[in-house]
N, C-alpha and C positions, 0 to 999 in steps of 0.2 A: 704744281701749276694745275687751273682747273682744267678739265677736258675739252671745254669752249675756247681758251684763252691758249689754249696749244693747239689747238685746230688753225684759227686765227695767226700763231707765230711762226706754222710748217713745223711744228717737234713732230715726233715720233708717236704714232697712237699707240705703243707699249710701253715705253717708259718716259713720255712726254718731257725727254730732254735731249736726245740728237736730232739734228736738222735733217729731214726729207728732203729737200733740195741742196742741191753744191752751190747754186750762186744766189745771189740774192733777184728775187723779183723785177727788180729795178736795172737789171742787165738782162735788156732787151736780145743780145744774141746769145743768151745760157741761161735763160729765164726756166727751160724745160727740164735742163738737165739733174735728173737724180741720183739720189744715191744708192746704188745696192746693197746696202746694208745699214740699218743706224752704225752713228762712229759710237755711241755710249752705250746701249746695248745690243747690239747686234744683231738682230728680228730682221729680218730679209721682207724687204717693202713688196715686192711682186712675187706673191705666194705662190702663184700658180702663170704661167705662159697666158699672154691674153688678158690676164685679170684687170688691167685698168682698159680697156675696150667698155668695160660696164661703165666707165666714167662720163663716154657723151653722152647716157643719159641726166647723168648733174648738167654738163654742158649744155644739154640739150632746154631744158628745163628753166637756164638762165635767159637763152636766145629768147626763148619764146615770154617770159617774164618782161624783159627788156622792152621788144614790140607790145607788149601791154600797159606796161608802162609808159613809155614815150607815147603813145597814140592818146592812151588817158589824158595828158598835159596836153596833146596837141589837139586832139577837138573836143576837149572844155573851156582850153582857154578861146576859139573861135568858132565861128560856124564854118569859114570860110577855109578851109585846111588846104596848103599846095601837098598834092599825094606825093611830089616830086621830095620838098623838102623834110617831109616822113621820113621815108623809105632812108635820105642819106644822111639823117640826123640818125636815124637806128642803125645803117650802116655803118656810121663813124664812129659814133658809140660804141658797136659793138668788137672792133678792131680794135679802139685803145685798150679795152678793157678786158681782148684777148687772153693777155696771159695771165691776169687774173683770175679768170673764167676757167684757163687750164688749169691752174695750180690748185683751187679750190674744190675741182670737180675732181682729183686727183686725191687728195687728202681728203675728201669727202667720201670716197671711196674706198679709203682705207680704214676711216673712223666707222662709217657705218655698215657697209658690205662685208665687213670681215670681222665677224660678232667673235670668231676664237680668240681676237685679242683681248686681253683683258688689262686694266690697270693695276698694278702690283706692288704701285708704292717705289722705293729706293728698293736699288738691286746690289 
């Protein structure tokens, strides 16, 4: 599997076939929860205490993405913008698309913050 396409499915950024997460996405109350170890090779996801803290910078980077985007659509498409309806269309926005936003910034974090991993092929 490519490197992209296992970013994208939660694998493992060392042997791009255990799941990073225990539940899936779509269970809104264990969307967060990981795994301490891949179940197929066994690379320990949190190398070091603290290591995903570097993560709200991905999160970070989305929030503010988001508000430029949403603002782009909302004053081209008028002149006349309610700052009200801004504000709680990026608000709303940005809560569904929460845990999203965690999971991504999380595995983004381990794809590219953590250059000692390498791809290895089958193990």
């Amino acid at each position: 599997m490519g490197g992209f396409a296992a970013l994208l499915k939660g694998k493992c950024p060392q042997c791009r076939e255990g799941n990073v997460f225990k539940y899936s996405g779509l269970n809104l109350k264990n969307f967060k929860e990981l795994n301490e170890t891949c179940p197929h090779c066994k690379v320990k996801f949190e190398s070091e205490p603290g290591f995903f803290w570097g993560a709200m910078y991905f999160s970070y980077a989305y929030s503010v993405a988001t508000f430029i985007i949403i603002g782009f659509f909302f004053f081209t498409l008028s002149d006349d913008v309610n700052l009200t309806y801004y504000i709680g269309t990026v608000i709303a926005f940005t809560l569904i698309t929460s845990p999203l936003s965690f999971r991504m910034s999380r595995l983004l974090m381990m794809y590219i913050a953590a250059p000692y991993r390498k791809y290895r092929g089958k193990q």
